[in-house]
C-alpha positions as CSV (number, residue, x, y, z in Angstrom):
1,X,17.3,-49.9,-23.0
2,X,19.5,-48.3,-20.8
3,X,22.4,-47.6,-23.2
4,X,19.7,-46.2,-26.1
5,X,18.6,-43.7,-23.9
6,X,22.1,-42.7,-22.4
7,X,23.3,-42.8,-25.8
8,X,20.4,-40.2,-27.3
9,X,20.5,-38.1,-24.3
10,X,24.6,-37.6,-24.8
11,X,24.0,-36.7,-28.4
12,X,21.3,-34.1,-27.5
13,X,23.9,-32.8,-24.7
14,X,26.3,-32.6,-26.9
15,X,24.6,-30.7,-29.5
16,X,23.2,-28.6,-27.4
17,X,26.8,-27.4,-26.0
18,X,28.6,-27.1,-29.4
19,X,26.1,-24.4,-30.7
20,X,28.1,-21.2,-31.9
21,X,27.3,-18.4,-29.9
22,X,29.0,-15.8,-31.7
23,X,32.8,-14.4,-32.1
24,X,34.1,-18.7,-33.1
25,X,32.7,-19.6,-29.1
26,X,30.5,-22.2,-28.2
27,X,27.9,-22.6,-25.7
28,X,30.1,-24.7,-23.8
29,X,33.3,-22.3,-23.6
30,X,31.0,-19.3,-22.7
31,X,29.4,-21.8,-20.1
32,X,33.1,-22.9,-18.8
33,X,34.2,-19.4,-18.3
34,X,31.3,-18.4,-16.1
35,X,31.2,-21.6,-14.2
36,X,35.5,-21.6,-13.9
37,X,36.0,-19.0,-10.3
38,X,32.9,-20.9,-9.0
39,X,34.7,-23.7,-9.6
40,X,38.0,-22.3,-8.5
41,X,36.7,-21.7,-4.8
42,X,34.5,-24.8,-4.2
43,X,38.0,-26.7,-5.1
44,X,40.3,-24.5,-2.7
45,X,37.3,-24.5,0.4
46,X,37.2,-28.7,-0.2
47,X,40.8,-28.6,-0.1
48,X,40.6,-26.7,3.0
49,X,38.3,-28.6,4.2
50,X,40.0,-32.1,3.6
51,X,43.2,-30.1,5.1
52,X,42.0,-29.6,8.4
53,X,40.1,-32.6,8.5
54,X,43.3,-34.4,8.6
55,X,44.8,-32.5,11.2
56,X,41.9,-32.6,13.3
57,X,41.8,-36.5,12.6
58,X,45.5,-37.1,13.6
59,X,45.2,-35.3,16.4
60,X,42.0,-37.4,17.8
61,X,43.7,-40.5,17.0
62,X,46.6,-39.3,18.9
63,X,44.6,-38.2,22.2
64,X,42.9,-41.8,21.8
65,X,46.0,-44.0,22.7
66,X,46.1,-44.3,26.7
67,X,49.4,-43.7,27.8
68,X,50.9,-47.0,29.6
69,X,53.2,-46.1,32.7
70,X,55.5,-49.5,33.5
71,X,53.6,-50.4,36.9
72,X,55.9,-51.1,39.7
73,X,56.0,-52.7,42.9
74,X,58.4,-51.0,45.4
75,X,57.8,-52.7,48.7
76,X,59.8,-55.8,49.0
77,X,56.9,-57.5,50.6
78,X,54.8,-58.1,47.3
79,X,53.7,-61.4,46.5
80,X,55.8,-61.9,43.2
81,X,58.8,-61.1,45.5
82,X,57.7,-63.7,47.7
83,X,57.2,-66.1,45.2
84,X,60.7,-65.2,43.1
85,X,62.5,-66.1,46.7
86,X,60.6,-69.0,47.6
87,X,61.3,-70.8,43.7
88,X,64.6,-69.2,44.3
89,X,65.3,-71.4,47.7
90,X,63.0,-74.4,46.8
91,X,65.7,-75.0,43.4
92,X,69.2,-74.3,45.1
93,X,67.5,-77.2,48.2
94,X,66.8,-79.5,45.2
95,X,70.3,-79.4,43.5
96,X,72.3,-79.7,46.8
97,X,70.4,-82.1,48.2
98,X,71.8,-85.1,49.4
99,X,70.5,-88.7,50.4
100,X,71.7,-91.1,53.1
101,X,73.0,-94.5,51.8
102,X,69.7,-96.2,53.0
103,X,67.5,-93.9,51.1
104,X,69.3,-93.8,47.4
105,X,69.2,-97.7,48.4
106,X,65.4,-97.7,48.8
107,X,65.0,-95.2,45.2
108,X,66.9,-97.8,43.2
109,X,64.6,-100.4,44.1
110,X,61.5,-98.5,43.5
111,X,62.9,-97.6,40.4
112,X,63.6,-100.8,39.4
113,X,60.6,-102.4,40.0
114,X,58.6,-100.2,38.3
């Protein structure tokens, strides 16, 4: 149903516009030349428009991103210091670590009986 009536109201249209008018125009030229500078300016203001839409949208999306400063820590008392010396000194004890004869005698047998 749809199509029927799109395709009789296009005929109708179209008749309509291709009536002569006088001088070899149609209804529809005479029609495009009044509605062309109208059409001109509503083109160029959209344009415009869209322009400084853009602009203003780049700017905004700009002005949205919070600047990140690196955050620093200049006292040498802060507790990641702390911690950086203390793993610092717990791994050099560990590697020069040494054991009395009696004690790396008493790890091999708890090593070997497990």
């Amino acid at each position: 149903m749809f199509l029927i009536r799109f395709a009789f109201y296009f005929t109708i249209s179209f008749a309509i516009l291709c009536i002569p008018i006088g001088g070899g125009r149609q209804l529809f030229d005479k029609m495009f030349s009044m509605v062309t500078p109208y059409a001109r300016d509503a083109a160029k203001t959209t344009k415009q428009k869209f322009t400084s839409t853009k602009r203003y949208s780049k700017k905004l999306y700009s002005n949205s991103e919070p600047v990140v400063e690196e955050d620093e820590v200049k006292s040498k008392m802060s507790a990641t210091d702390r911690k950086k010396k203390s793993v610092k000194k717990e791994s050099k004890k560990s590697s020069n670590t040494s054991y009395t004869e009696d004690e790396e005698e008493r790890l091999r047998r708890a090593l070997s009986e497990e």
